[in-house]
N, C-alpha and C positions, 0 to 999 in steps of 0.2 A: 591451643595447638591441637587437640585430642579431636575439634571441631574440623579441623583442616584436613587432618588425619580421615576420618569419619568421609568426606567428599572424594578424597584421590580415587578413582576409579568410577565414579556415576557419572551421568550424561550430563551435558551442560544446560541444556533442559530442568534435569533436577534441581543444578548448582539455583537457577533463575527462579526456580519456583520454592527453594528454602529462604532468598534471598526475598520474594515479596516481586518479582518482577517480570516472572514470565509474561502475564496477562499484557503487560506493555510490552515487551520484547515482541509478543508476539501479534501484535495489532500493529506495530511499526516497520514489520517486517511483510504482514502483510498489504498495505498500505505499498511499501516499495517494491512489491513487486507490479502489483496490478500497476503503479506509475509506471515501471518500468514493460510493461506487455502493450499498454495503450502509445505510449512513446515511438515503442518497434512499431506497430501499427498504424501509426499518422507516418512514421517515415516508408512502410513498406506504398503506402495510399498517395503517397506524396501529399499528405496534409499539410496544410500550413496551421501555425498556432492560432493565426486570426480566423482560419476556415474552420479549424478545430472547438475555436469558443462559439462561432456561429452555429454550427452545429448544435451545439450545446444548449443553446440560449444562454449564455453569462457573457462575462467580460474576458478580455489577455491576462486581466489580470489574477484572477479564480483560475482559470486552465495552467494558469502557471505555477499555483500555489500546489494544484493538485496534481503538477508535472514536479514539485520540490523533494527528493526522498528525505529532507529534512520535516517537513513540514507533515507531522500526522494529524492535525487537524481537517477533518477532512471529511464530508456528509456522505452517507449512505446515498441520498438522493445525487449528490455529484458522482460518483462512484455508476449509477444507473448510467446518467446523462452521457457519463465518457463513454462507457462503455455501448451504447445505442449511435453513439457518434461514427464510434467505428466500425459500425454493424455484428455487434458484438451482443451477446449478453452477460448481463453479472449474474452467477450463480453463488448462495451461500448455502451453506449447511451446516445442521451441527455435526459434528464427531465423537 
């Protein structure tokens, strides 16, 4: 209990990162967002998902895996691909 105790009051950031989980938390969250900024963007472009994977070079079925916020499987190189589709670029860095 004294454990429990010990968290009331720190970030939930902390809680994830005492837990062994932020590192995932926080790849799966990024992951749903950039699906979620590429998605606004085929819809701002009037893309379609087939005009989308042509773009891309891959299949409907890849653009849709890496349109899933379930699904954090998901390549650096596709992440490029979407993001050049929608005349975009990916930018990373560390922090």
């Amino acid at each position: 209990m004294s454990d429990v105790h010990e968290r009331i009051g720190s970030s939930f950031e902390s809680f994830l990162e005492a837990e062994g989980r932020l590192e995932e938390a926080t790849q799966t969250a990024i992951k749903r967002v950039l699906a979620r900024q590429v998605a606004q963007l085929m819809d701002e472009q009037r893309l379609s998902k087939a005009e989308m994977a042509r773009r891309m070079q891959t299949s409907r079925a890849q653009l849709d895996r890496f349109l899933d916020p379930e699904n954090d499987a998901v390549t650096l190189q596709t992440m490029q691909k979407a993001a050049r589709a929608v005349g975009r670029r990916l930018r990373l860095e560390l922090a």
